[in-house]
C-alpha positions in Angstrom: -268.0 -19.7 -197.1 -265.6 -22.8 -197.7 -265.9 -25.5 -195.0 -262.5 -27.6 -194.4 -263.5 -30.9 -193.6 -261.2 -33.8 -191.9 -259.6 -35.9 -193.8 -260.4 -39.6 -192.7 -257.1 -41.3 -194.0 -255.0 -38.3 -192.1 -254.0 -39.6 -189.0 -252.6 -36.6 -186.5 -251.1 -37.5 -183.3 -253.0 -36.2 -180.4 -250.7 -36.0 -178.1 -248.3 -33.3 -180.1 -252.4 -31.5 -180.7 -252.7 -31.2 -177.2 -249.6 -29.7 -176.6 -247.1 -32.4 -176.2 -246.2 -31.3 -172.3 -247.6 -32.6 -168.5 -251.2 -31.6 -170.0 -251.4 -33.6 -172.8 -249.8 -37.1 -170.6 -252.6 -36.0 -168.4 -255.6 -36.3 -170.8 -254.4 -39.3 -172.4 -253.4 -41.4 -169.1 -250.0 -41.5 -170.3 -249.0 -41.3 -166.7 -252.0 -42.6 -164.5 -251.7 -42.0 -161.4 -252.3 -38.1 -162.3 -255.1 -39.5 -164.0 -256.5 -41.2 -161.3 -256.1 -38.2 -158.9 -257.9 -35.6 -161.1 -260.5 -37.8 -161.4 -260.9 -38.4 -157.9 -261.0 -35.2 -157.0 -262.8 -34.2 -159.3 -265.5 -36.6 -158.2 -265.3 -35.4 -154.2 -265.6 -32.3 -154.9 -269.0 -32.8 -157.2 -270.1 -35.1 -155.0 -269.6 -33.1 -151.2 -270.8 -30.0 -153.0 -273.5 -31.4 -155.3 -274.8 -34.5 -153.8 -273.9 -33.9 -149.8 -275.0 -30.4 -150.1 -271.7 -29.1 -148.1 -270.9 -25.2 -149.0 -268.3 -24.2 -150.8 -267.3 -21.5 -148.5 -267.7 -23.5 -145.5 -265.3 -26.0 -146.9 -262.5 -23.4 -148.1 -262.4 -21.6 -144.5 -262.4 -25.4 -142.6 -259.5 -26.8 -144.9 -257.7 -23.2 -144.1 -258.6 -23.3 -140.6 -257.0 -27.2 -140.3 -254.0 -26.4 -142.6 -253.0 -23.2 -139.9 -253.8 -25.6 -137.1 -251.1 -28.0 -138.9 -248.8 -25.5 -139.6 -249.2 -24.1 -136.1 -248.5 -27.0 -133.7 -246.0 -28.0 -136.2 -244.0 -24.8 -135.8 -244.6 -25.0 -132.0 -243.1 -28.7 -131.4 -240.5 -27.8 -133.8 -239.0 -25.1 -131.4 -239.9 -27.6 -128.2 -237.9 -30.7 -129.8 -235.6 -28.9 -132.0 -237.0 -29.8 -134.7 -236.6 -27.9 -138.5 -239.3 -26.1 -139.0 -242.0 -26.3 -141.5 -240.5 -26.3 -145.3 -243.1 -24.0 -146.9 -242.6 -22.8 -150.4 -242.4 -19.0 -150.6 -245.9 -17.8 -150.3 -245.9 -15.0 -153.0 -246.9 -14.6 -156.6 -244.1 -13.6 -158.7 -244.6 -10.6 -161.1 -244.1 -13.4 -164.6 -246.8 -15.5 -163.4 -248.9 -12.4 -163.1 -247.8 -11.2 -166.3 -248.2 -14.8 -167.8 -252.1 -14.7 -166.3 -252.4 -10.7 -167.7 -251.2 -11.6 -171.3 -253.7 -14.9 -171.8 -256.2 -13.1 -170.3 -255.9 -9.9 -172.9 -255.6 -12.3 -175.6 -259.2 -13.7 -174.6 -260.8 -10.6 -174.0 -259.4 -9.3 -177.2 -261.0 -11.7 -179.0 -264.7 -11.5 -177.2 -264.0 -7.6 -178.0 -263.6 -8.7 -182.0 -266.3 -10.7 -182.5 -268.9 -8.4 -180.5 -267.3 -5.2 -183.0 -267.6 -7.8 -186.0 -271.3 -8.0 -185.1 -272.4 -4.6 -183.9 -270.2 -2.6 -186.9 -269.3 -5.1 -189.4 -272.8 -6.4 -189.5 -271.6 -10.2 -189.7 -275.0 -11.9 -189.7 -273.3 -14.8 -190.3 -271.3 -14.5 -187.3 -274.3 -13.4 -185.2 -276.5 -16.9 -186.0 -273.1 -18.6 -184.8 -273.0 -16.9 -181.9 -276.6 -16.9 -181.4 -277.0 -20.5 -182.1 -274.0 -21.0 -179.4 -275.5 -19.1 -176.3 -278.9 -20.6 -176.9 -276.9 -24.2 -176.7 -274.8 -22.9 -173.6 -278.3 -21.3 -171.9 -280.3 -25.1 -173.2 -278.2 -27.0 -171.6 -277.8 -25.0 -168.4 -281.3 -25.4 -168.1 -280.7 -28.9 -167.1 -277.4 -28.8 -165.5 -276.0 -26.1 -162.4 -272.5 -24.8 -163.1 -270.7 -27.2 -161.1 -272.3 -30.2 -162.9 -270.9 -28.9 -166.0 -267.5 -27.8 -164.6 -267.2 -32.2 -164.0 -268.9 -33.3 -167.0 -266.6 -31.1 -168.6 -263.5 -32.9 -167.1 -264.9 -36.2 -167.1 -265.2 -35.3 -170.9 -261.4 -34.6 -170.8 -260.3 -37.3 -169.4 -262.2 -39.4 -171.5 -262.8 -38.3 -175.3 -258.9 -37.6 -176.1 -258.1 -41.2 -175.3 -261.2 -42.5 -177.5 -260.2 -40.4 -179.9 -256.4 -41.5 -180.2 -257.4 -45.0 -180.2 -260.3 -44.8 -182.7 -259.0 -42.3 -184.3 -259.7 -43.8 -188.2 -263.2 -44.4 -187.4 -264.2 -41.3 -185.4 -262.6 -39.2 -188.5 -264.9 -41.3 -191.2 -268.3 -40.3 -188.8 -266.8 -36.9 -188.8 -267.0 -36.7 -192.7 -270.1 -37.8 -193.2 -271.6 -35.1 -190.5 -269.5 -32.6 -191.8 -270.9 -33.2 -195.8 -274.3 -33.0 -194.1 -274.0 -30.0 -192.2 -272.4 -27.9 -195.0 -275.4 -29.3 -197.0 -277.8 -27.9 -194.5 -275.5 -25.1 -194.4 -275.8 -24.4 -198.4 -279.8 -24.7 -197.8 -280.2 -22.3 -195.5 -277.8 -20.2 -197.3 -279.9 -20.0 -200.6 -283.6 -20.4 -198.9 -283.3 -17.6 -196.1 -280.0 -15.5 -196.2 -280.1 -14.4 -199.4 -283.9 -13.0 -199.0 -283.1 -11.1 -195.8 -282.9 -7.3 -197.1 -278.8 -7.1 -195.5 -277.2 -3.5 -196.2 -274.4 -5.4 -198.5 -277.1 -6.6 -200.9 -278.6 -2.8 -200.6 -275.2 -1.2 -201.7 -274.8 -3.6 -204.1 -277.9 -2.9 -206.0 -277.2 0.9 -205.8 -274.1 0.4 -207.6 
């Protein structure tokens, strides 16, 4: 198994990595107000759900129920004063956003679907450690965290470690390296100590032939 690692003197521009488009301004504070917003949302909702203990479905049916109320008396001294009546957008979900939605979400499943039939047919040890080793990470850190604590460190993550990264970029890469030399080290040590010794059906039908 050959392991690519980065290249310290390459520098790649982060910006075109994440997509070059409103996301990527987003995540690097090129524009900051949108910045700023996420974050503070972000924040309110973590905190009113996390720290002030509100529930989540009481909070969607009160904002509901005070948007209609809005909407309502809105409408109502529209027609009294002759006023134009609420401008709301077109409240439907056209059929290429749902086709936009159907197509990511295949291409996810799809994939889930290929590595579970790489593991359960194709016998992919390899590819069951990995995926072993990443739901035991996933269910250790759980441990400590609820969902929506990790839902905001998650975007507090990405708000934060794509700007470090652009502006440290040099540095970041050479610590990259040097972890990366280990862990294919480790990786070669394991590979020689344990894998080879486990009896695997390839080594069987290769010492048949």
């Amino acid at each position: 198994m050959s392991m690519v690692g980065p290249n310290p003197s390459r520098r790649i521009s982060v910006h075109q990595a994440l997509g070059g488009g409103q996301v990527a301004d987003l995540l690097l504070w090129n524009k900051w107000y949108g910045g700023v917003v996420t974050l503070t949302s972000a924040t309110s909702f973590w905190y009113l759900f996390e720290r002030a203990g509100y529930n989540f479905l009481s909070f969607v049916a009160n904002v509901l129920l005070l948007l209609v109320l809005i909407i309502f008396f809105w409408a109502k001294s529209a027609s009294l004063l002759n006023r134009p009546l609420p401008p709301l957008p077109d409240l439907e979900i056209s059929e290429e956003t749902v086709s936009v939605v159907a197509d990511e979400l295949r291409l996810w499943v799809n994939f889930v679907l290929s590595i579970a039939r790489d593991i359960a047919i194709g016998r992919n040890f390899k590819l069951f450690l990995q995926v072993a080793l990443g739901l035991w990470i996933v269910s250790f850190i759980g441990s400590f965290f609820n969902f929506l604590t990790l839902v905001y460190i998650g975007i507090l993550l990405s708000l934060s470690a794509p700007l470090v990264y652009d502006k440290y970029q040099d540095h970041i890469n050479e610590k990259l390296c040097v972890a990366h030399r280990y862990v294919q080290m480790q990786y070669r040590m394991l590979n020689e100590n344990v894998l080879r010794k486990l009896p695997l059906p390839l080594n069987k039908e290769k010492k048949m032939q």
